[in-house]
N, C-alpha and C positions, 0 to 999 in steps of 0.2 A: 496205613499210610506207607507208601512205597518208597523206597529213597532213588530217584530218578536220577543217573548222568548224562549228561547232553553231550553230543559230541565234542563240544567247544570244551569242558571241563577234560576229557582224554588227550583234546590237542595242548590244551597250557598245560596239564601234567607230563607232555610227553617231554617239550619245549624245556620246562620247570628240569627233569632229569635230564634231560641232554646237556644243558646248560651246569647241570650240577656234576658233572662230569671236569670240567673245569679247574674244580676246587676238590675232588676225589680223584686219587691216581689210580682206582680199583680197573678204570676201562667195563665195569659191570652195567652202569648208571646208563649211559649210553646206550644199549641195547633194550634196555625197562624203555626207554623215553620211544626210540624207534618202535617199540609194540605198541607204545599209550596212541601215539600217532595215528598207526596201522588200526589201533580200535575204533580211535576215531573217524576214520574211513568208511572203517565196516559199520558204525554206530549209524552214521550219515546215509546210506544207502540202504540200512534194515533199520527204521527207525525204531520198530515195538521190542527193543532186543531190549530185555530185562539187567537189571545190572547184576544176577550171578554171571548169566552168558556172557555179560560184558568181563568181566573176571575171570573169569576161566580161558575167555581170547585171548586175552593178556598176558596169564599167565604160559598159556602153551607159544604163541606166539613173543613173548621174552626168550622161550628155552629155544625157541626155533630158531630165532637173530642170533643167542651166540651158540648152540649150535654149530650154525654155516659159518660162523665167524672163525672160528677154531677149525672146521674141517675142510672148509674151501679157500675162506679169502686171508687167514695168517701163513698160513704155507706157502703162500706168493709172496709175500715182504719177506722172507727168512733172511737176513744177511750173509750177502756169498761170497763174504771174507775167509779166508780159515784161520784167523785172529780165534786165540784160547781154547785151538784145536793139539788133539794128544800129538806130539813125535810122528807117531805108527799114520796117520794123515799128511802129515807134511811128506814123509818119505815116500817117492815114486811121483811128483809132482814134476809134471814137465815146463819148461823156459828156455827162451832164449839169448843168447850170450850178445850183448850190446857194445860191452868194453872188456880190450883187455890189459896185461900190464900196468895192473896197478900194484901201489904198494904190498910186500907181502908174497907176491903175486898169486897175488887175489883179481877173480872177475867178478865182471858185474854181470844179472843174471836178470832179465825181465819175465814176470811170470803171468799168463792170461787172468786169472785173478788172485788176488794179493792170498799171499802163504803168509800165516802169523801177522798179518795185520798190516803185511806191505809189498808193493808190487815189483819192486827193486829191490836184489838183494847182491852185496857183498860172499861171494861164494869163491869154494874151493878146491882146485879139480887137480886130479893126480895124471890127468892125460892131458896133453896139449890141446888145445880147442880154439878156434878163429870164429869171428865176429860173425855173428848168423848162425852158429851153429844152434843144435840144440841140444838140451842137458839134460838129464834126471836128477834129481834128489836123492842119496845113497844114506846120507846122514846128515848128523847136527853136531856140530864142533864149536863148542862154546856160543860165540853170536855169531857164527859162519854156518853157512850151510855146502855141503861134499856134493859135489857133483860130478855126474861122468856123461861122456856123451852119450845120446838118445838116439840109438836107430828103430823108427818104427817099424817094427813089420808089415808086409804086403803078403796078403792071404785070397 
């Protein structure tokens, strides 16, 4: 006597782990539930498929979901902050100067995407500089950041 899975038992197990996903912060559960799914599919279409075969799709088809999940589709979400990035990253960061004469004088420095976790920064430059210009990042001075002006090269 055989122990038969029907495809409806692959899809509520897939359902069952996606769902359980929920209550587990592992992000593993998720991809098991997506193959139970996808077996169920191929269950539906190849009906005489034995349940090793069905286990063995399974399992190679779990490894395949994360996988592509790790080598194709997390590499696109990466956050493109530089929040909790070393010094040696932030320095050479280019922005543009919004305001000047502020206290201190200190400008203020807008950056294409946020350096340390923000896209306006309190900065400090040892050459004079007008609104629009552009700046690099030389250093870090306490919760200031050194800037000098930015001429891009033309090549």
């Amino acid at each position: 006597m055989d122990f038969v899975f029907e495809p409806w038992h692959w899809f509520v197990l897939g359902i069952v782990l996606i769902l359980s996903e929920l209550i587990l912060p592992a992000f593993a559960a998720l991809w098991f539930g997506i193959a139970a799914i996808l077996v169920s599919i191929i269950c539906w279409i190849v009906p005489g498929l034995g349940f090793t075969a069905q286990v063995i799709c399974w399992i190679i088809l779990s490894i395949a979901c994360t996988v592509l999940w790790f080598k194709y589709i997390k590499p696109l979400s990466i956050d493109k902050t530089r929040a909790g990035l070393p010094r040696e990253a932030t320095i050479g960061q280019v922005g543009m100067v919004i305001q000047t004469g502020l206290e201190h004088d200190q400008i203020r420095v807008r950056f294409p995407l946020p350096v340390l976790g923000a896209d306006e920064w309190n900065c400090r430059s040892m050459t004079a500089v007008q609104v629009g210009d552009r700046v690099r990042v030389t250093d870090i001075l306490g919760n200031d950041l050194v800037v000098q002006p930015y001429h891009a090269s033309i090549t």
